[in-house]
Each structure stands twice: as structure tokens, then as C-alpha cells.
N, C-alpha and C positions, 0 to 999 in steps of 0.2 A: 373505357378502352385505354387500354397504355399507350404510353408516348411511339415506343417500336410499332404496334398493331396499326395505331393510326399512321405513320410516316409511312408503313408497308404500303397501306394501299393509296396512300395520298401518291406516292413513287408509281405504283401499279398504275393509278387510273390516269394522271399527269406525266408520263417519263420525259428525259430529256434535261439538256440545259434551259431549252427557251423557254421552258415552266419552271425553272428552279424559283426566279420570286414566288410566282403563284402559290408553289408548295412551302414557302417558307413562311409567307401570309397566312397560311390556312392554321398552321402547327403553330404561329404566333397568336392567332382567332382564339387558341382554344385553349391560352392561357397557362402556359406549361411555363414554369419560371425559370428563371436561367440568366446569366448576363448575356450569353446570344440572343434570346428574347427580344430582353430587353433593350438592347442594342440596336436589333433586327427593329423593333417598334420604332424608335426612333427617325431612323432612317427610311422609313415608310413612312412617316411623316414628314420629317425634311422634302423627299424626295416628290411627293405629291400636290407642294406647297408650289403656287403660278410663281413664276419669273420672268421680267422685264428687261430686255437689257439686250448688246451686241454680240456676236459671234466673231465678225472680222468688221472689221473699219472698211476694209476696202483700202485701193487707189482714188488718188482723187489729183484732178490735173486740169489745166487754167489756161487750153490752147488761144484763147484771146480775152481782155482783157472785160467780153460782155455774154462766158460761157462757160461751162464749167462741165467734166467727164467725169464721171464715176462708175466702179468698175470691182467686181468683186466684194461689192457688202455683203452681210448677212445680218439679219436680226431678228427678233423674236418680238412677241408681243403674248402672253399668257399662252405661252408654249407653240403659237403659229408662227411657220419660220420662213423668212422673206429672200429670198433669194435672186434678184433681177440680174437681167445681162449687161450690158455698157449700156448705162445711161445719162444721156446730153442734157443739158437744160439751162437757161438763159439767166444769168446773173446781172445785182447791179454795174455801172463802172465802180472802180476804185472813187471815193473823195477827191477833188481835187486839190486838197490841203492839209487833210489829216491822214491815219492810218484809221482802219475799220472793219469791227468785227464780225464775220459773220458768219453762220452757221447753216449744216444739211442734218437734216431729220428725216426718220424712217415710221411712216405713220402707218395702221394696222390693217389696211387696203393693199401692201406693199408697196405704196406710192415713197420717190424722195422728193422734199419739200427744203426749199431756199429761204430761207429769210437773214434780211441783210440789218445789219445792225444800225446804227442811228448817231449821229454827230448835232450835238447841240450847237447856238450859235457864238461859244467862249470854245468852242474845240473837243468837248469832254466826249469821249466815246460810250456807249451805251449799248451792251452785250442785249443779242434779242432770249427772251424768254421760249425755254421751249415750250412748247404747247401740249396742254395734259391729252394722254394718251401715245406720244411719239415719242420715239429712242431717239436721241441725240446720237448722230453717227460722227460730224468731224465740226470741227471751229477752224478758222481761219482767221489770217486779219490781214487786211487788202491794202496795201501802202500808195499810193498818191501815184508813184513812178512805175507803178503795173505788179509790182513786187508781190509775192505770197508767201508770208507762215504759215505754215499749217503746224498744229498743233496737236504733236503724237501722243499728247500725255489726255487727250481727248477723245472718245472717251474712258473716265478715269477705266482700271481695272475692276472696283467694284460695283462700277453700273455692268459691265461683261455680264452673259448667263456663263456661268459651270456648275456642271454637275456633278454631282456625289451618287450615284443608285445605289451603289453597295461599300463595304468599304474597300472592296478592293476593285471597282469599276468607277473610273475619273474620268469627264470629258473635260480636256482643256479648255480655258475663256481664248485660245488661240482657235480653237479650230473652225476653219474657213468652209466651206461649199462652193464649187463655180458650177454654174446652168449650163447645162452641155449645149453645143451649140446645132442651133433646129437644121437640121441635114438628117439624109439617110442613116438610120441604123439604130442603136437600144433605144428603148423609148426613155423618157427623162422619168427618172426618180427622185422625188423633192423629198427632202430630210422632214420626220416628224418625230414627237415623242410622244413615251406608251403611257397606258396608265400609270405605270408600277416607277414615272420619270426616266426610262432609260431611252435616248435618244439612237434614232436608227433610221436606214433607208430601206422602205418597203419594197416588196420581192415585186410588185406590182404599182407600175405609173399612178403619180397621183394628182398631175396634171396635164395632158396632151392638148396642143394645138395641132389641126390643119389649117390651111390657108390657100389664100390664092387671090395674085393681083390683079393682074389683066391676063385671060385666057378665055378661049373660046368655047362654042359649045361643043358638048360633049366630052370633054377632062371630065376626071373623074381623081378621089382622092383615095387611098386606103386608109382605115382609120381603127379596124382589130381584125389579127389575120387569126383562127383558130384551129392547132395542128391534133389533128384527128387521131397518129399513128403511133400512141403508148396504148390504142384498142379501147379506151373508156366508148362507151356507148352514148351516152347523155351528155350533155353538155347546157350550160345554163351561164348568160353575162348579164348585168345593168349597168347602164352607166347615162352619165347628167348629157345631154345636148345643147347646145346653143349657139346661134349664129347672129352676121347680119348676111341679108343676100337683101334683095329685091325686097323683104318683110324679116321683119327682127322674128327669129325662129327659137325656144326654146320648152322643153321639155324632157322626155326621158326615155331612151331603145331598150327593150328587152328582146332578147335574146335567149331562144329556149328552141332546142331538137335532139332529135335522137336517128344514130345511124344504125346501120345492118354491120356484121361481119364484114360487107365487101367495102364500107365507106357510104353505101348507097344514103342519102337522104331520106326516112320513112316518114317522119312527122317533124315539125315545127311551129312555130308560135313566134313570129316573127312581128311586132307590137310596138308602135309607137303614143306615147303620151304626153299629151299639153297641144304645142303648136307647132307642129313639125309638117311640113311638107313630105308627106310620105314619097314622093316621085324622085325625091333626091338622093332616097337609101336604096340601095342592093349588096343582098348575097348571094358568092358567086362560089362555084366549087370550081379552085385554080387549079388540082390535081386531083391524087388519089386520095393524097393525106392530108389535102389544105382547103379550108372554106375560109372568104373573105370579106368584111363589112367594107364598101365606099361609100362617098357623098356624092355629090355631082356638082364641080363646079362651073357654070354655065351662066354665070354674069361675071362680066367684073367687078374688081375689090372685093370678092365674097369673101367671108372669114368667118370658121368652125372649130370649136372649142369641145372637147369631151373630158370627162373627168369617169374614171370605174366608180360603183357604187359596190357590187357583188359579183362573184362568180363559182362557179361550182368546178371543183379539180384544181391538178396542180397548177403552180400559177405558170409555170412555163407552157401549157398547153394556149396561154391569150396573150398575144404578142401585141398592146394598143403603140400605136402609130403617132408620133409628134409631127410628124410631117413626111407623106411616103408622093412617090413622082407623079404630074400632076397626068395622065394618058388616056387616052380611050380605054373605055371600057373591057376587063380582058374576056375574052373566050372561057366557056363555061356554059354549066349549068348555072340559071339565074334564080331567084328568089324575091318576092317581092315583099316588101313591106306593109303594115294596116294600120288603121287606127282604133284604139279601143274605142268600143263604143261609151261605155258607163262604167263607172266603181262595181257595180256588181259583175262586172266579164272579168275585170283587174281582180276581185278576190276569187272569181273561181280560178283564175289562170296559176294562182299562187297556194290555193289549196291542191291542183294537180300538180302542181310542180315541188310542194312538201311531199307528196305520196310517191313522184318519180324518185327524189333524193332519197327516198327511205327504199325503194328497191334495190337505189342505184349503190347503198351504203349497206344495205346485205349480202350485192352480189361482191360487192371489195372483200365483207368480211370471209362470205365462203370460198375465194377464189384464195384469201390467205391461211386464213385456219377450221379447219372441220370444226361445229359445233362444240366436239370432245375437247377440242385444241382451244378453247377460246380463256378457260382457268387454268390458273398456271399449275405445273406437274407437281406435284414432292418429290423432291429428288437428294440424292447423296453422295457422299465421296469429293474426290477431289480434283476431279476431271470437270471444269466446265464446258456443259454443252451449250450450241449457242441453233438451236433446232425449231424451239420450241418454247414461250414462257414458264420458265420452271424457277420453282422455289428451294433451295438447298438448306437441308437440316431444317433445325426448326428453335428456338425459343429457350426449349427445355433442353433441348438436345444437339447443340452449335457443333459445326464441322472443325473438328483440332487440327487439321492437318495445315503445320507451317508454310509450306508450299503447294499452288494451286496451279494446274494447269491445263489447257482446252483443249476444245475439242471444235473444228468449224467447219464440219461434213456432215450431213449438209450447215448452212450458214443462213442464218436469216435475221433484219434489224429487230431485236427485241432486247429489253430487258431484265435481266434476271436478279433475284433476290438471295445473298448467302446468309444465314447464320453462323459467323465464325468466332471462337475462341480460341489461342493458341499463343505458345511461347513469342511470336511474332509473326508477321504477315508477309507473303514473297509471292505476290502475282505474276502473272505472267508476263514478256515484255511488252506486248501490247495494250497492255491496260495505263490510261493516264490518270493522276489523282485528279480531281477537279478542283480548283479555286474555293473555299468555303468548304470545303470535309472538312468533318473531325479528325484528331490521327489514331489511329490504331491502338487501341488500349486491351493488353493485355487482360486485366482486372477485369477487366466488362467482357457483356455481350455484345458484338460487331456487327452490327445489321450493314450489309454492304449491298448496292444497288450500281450494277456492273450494265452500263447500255453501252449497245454492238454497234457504232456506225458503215463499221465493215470487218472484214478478216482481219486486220491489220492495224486495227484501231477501234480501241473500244477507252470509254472513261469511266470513273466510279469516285464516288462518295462511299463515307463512314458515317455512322449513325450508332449511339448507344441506348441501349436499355438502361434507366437510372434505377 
């Protein structure tokens, strides 16, 4: 298969930017020489290679002289990235005779750990060793009369993570994270990075607390609300549990139903696993278009921690909760919670719920393209249509036409494939070139891969036949 035939469908079956590494790995896999290649290899390699080291240093402040504030760290540890709120923590005093150095580390629990340095008995100071496996976040040195250094050239810039993913995508060793802080409204998003090394915050929480201190019985927590009203029928979540209440609770919610056209509830699969007090979960339908998960917090000091595992649909359809108002119970339709009984109920549950995803990923596809509609058209001339996946010209036979221009009645996200040759290239003005195309070479065949994100905006890459 030639270089164009494979990139056709590598583009075809992957579109989009958030595949472009993927597509560029696979065309790198298959050994096609070139210094982008070879470049490209590189840089997959660099980029997938663990890194140790700070993001932000943080604040750090020394409200008395047996205590110490920290505030805005971040850090990594083989790509896990540490993010804490303001945190307090009890320090030596100062010497009373010397000055003395002493250090905060960030160890791979995202715990920050103190250790104070050491004064011999002739005066000599003695810096502490950081301990293997922790990033060194700040040094200080503590003077006699309360006084503090801190020490900005610590740490250096080459313990810092930055990244390189591509050559034209750079993550500063400046760039900071702060933890939103736990109140009403988006759930918290903690910074992670992909296989492919490019650092990013996922469309969906990847840590949520609820809580609660002292409250009476019958509070209740929200903890994923899921919005019915884009019409998806199915609906599928998992995610990690765990508490302390009255008995340390941990295990894991599933989360599996299906509604009618009106919203109605027909079936569910409402399942908990390990150690969960099932009497503390309910699902409630809060409207027409909202069904709701809480906990129940009905001792004091309770504390509930979820984390998502899976879910099925767009991720704005499961809105999980860091911390939502602690109230009674709302009005609704209720749902109760079970316990699996054995491993074999968990793998039927999960062999019907592959065959529901596989209804539910037919009825997507018939509802967007007829059967006919699912290979893309051959098509020509020099009007793009954006209707339908279609293929323009072909290989043997590239569209010359210097100037291209649309067509977006009807409009639909898809991407289209052109074979173009021609004195020079004048798209339309809503087309952007993307980051990493080729340019437009005359000489050659122009494989051009045009995706629609709207009327108004569509991007495209160049691609040659050698």
C-alpha cells in the first residue's frame, strides 16, 4: 500500500486533531523514510520517556517562627501530578545560634514533607538529603532572629518537568495548576498526561470529594447528576467509592439504565461492589431531564471520596460532584441500590451491557448516516460539499482547479478527502491550515484532508504522494 492510500484511510478511520499523533505513529510504524519520520520517531521517544521533577514551586510563608504555609505547588512524580490546596505544617524553631537549612519535598502520595537541616557542635550547617523518590519543592535557611531565605534558584530549572510532544507543542517548566476550591459548581479537573506525553485536563473529573462534618440525620450528598435531554436512551457510569462513616466503606457503583422517549425509567442495573453500605446510595429522578446519585450523610465527621472509572456518551451528559449542599432528600422518583452477589452476576452484567453499547452504537450510526452513507462518495469538481463523507478526484486523476469553494447545505461534522494538483492552492476562507501540514506543492499529488467543525470553520492538512 502507498504512503497516500494508507494516510487516506489512517485520516478516514482516525479524523481530527486529537488523533493527529496517533495517525502520525502509525505512518511512523510502517517505516516510510523521510527526516519527518525520522524526527517524528524521535520525539515519540523523547516524549514517552517518565519525568521527575516541579511544575510551580508554589508560595511558601513562615506565619511564626514554629510553622510553615504552602500554597500553590505542583509536581510530578513519573507523570502523576500533585496538586494540594494551602497547606500548613509544623516546623523546627530557628537555631539559636546559627543560621539553618532546611527543606519541603513533595513525595508520590502528594504528601509535603519537612525536614530540617542539622547544626554540628563547631557551628557547621548541614543541608538535609532529599529522600529517593521525592521532588525537592523549596530550601530555606532559618536565621537565629526568626529571619527567612528562601531560596528561588531552588528548585534548579533542570530538575523542572517540560515538555516537548511535538515540535511545535511546548509546556512551559513555569506552568502552575491551582485546585479549585471545594464549593458549589464544575467538578474539579486534575491535570494528567497522555500516552503519546502531551499534558492536558480531562473533559471529565478525576478526583471528587463529598464530605460532611457534623450533620444530622437525613442530609444527603449529590455526588453525579446525569442529564437525560440530548435523547441518548442508555446510559452507563463506574466509578471507585470509598469512605470513613461509622465502618471504613470501600468498593465500586455501577451505574447502568435505559429510558423510554418520555424520560420514563424502563430498566436498570443499579450495583454496588466490595463494601458499601448499600442503604446510603439513591437514585432520584429530580425532573424530566435529570436523574441523580447521593450518599447519605447521617453520622458525623463522615467523609466520601469517588473517583470516575467509565462511562458511556458524551461526557457532559455526567456532571460528578466535588462537593454539592448537604439537604434532605429531594422529591422524586427513588431507586434503590444492590449488592452484587458473585463474579459471575459482574460478568453477566458486563456481557449485557457490551451488547446494549453495541445497539446503542448502531442506533448513533443509523440516526447519522444510512447504511449507503457510511463509505465515503467519489466525487468531483470544485465545489466542496460538506453533506456527506466524500472522496474528491482520485490519485490518477487530482482536481486542478486553483480555487476551491463550498458548499454547507445541508452541513454536517465530517471529513473529506481531496486529490489536488494545480498551479497553486486558494481554499476557501474558512478553511485553517493546521500546525504540522506539508505545503502545497505544485510538483506533487496533494492529498488534502479538509475536517468541518462547523459552517464556519473547518481545518486541513497536506499530505504528498512520493
Amino acid at each position: 500500500m502507498s504512503r497516500s492510500a494508507l494516510s487516506e484511510q489512517v485520516n478516514r478511520l482516525l479524523p481530527g486533531e486529537k488523533w493527529k499523533r496517533v495517525r502520525e505513529a502509525i505512518l511512523a510504524s510502517a517505516s516510510y523514510s523521510g527526516q519527518r519520520t525520522n524526527d517524528l520517531r524521535r520525539e515519540i521517544d523523547e516524549s514517552n520517556r517518565l519525568k521527575t521533577g516541579v511544575l510551580s514551586p508554589g508560595t511558601l510563608d513562615f506565619p511564626t517562627t514554629t510553622s510553615a504555609a504552602l500554597d500553590l505547588t505542583v509536581w510530578a512524580i513519573n507523570y502523576q501530578i500533585f496538586q494540594p490546596g494551602p497547606v500548613a505544617l509544623p516546623v523546627t524553631a530557628p537555631h539559636a545560634s546559627f543560621p539553618r537549612p532546611d527543606i519541603f519535598t513533595g513525595d508520590d502520595e502528594g504528601n509535603i514533607n519537612y525536614y530540617p537541616g542539622t547544626i554540628d557542635a563547631e557551628g557547621n550547617a548541614q543541608l538535609p538529603i532529599v529522600p529517593e523518590g521525592e521532588v525537592l519543592l523549596r530550601q530555606v535557611t532559618r536565621h537565629p532572629n526568626g529571619d527567612v531565605d528562601v531560596d528561588d534558584s531552588t528548585p534548579s530549572p533542570s530538575e523542572w518537568v517540560s515538555k516537548i510532544a511535538t515540535a511545535t507543542q511546548t509546556i512551559a517548566s513555569w506552568l502552575a495548576f491551582q485546585k479549585m476550591a471545594r464549593t458549589d459548581g464544575p467538578p474539579l479537573r486534575v491535570p494528567s498526561i497522555s500516552m503519546s506525553g502531551r499534558l492536558y485536563l480531562s473533559d471529565t473529573p478525576a478526583v471528587n470529594d463529598v464530605y460532611s462534618t457534623v450533620e444530622g440525620v437525613g442530609d444527603w450528598s449529590k455526588i453525579l447528576t446525569i442529564d437525560i435531554s440530548g435523547g441518548q436512551k442508555r446510559y452507563f457510569a463506574r466509578m471507585d467509592f470509598s469512605g470513613i462513616s461509622a465502618n471504613y466503606e470501600k468498593g465500586e457503583l455501577w451505574v447502568q439504565f435505559q429510558v423510554d422517549d418520555d424520560g420514563d425509567m424502563v430498566s436498570n442495573k443499579l450495583k454496588v461492589w466490595g463494601e458499601i453500605n448499600t442503604a446510603k446510595l439513591k437514585m432520584v429522578r429530580l425532573d424530566t431531564d435529570t436523574y441523580a446519585i447521593f450518599v447519605a450523610h447521617d453520622e458525623a465527621a463522615a467523609f466520601y471520596k469517588t473517583r470516575p472509572l467509565k462511562q458511556f456518551g458524551p461526557s457532559n451528559v455526567y456532571l460528578y460532584h466535588h462537593q454539592d449542599g448537604r439537604n434532605p432528600l429531594p422529591a422524586g422518583d427513588q431507586f434503590e441500590f444492590e449488592l452484587y452477589g458473585d463474579l459471575t452476576e459482574i460478568i453477566s452484567d458486563i456481557e449485557d451491557l457490551e451488547s446494549s453499547l453495541l445497539d446503542l452504537e448502531n442506533d448513533l450510526q443509523d440516526n447519522y448516516y444510512t447504511k449507503n452513507e457510511s463509505d465515503p462518495e467519489d466525487s468531483t469538481g470544485s465545489v466542496i460539499e460538506f453533506d456527506k463523507p466524500r472522496t474528491y478526484n482520485s490519485l490518477g486523476s487530482p482536481n486542478t482547479n486553483a480555487t476551491l469553494t463550498e458548499d454547507n447545505d445541508p452541513f454536517r461534522k465530517v471529513t473529506q478527502v481531496i486529490f489536488h494538483q494545480a498551479a497553486s492552492f486558494n481554499p476557501p476562507a474558512t478553511w485553517e491550515k493546521s500546525t504540522g501540514s506539508d505545503d502545497y506543492d505544485p510538483a506533487k499529488i496533494n492529498v488534502i484532508y479538509v475536517e468541518a467543525f462547523s459552517a464556519t470553520y473547518k481545518r486541513y492538512i497536506i499530505d504528498h504522494d512520493e
